[in-house]
C-alpha positions in Angstrom: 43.1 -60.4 -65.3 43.3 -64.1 -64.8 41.1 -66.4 -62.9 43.6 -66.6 -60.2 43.9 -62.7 -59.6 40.4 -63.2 -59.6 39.9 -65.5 -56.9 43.6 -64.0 -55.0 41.3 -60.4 -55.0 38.2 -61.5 -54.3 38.8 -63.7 -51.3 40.7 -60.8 -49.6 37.3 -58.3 -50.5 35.0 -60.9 -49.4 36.8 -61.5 -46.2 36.8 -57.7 -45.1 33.2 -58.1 -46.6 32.1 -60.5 -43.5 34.5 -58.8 -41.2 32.5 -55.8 -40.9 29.5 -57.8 -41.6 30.3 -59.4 -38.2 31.2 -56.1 -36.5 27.8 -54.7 -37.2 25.9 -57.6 -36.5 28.2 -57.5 -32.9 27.1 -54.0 -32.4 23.4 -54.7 -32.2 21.6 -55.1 -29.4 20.4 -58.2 -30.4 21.3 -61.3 -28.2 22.2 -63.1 -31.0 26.0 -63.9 -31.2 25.7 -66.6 -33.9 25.8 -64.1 -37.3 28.4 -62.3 -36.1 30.5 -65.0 -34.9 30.1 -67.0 -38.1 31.3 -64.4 -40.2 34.1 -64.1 -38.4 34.8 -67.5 -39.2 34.3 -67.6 -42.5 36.2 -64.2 -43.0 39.0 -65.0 -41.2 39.1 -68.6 -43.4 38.7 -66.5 -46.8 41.6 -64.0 -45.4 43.6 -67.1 -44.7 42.7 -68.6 -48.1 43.9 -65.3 -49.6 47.1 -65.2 -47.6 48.1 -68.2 -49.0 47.5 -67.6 -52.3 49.1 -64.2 -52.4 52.2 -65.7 -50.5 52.2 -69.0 -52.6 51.5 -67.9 -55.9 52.0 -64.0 -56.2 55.2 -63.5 -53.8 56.5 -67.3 -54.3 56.7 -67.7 -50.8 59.4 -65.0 -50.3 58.4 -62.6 -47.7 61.3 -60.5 -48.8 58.9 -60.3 -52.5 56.0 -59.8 -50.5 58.1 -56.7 -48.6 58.8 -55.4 -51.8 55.9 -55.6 -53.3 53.8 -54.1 -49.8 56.9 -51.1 -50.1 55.7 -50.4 -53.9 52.2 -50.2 -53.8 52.6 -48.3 -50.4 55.2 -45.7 -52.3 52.0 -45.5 -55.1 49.4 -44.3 -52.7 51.4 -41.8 -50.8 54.8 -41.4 -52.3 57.1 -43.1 -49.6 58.8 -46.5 -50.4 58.4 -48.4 -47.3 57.3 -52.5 -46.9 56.8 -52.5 -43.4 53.0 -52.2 -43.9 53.2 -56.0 -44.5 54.2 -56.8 -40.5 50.8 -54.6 -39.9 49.2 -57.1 -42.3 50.7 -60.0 -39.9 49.1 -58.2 -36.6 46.1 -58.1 -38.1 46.2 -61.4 -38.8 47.1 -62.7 -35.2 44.5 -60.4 -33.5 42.0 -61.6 -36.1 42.5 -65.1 -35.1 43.1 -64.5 -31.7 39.6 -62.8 -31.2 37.8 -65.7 -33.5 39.3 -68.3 -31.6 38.3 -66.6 -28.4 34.8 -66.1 -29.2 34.1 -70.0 -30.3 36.3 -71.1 -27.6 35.0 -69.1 -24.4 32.1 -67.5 -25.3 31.0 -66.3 -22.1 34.3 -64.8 -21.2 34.7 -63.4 -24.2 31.1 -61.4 -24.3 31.8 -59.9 -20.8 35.4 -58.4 -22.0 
């Protein structure tokens, strides 16, 4: 494995790392909203970090090779070639960002939802 599958693997690992990280820090009952709000932020930067390197370097900016390559590793696990899994990974990434940027932006509002 190279140094760049390396780094491609481990910034996806350590941003679901921090995103539960800053989901169990948000579960406490602690006042505190800094932890959990920072590791959100660095998360979502080290998802965005890997997005671009698997886009950029892995797929070559094709979306139809990322589809491809999202349909083979789905048929791998459970046996049905499908690529569609890849617009789930692009919903996650809009919620993701949509709920960080909420939280820094309106913190009030967005501790009362």
């Amino acid at each position: 494995m190279t140094t760049y599958d390396l780094t491609m693997r481990g910034t996806i690992w350590f941003a679901l790392a921090l995103y539960v990280a800053g989901l169990a820090w948000r579960s406490g009952r602690g006042g505190d909203a800094g932890r959990p709000r920072l590791a959100w932020a660095l998360g979502i930067g080290f998802y965005l970090l890997h997005v671009v390197l698997a886009f950029g370097g892995f797929h070559g900016w094709s979306h139809a090779a990322a589809y491809d390559f999202t349909a083979q590793q789905t048929e791998s696990l459970v046996g049905m070639r499908w690529g569609g899994g890849i617009y789930l990974n692009h919903l996650f990434t809009a919620v993701w960002l949509a709920e960080i940027i909420a939280w820094w932006c309106a913190p009030e509002c967005y501790r009362r939802r």
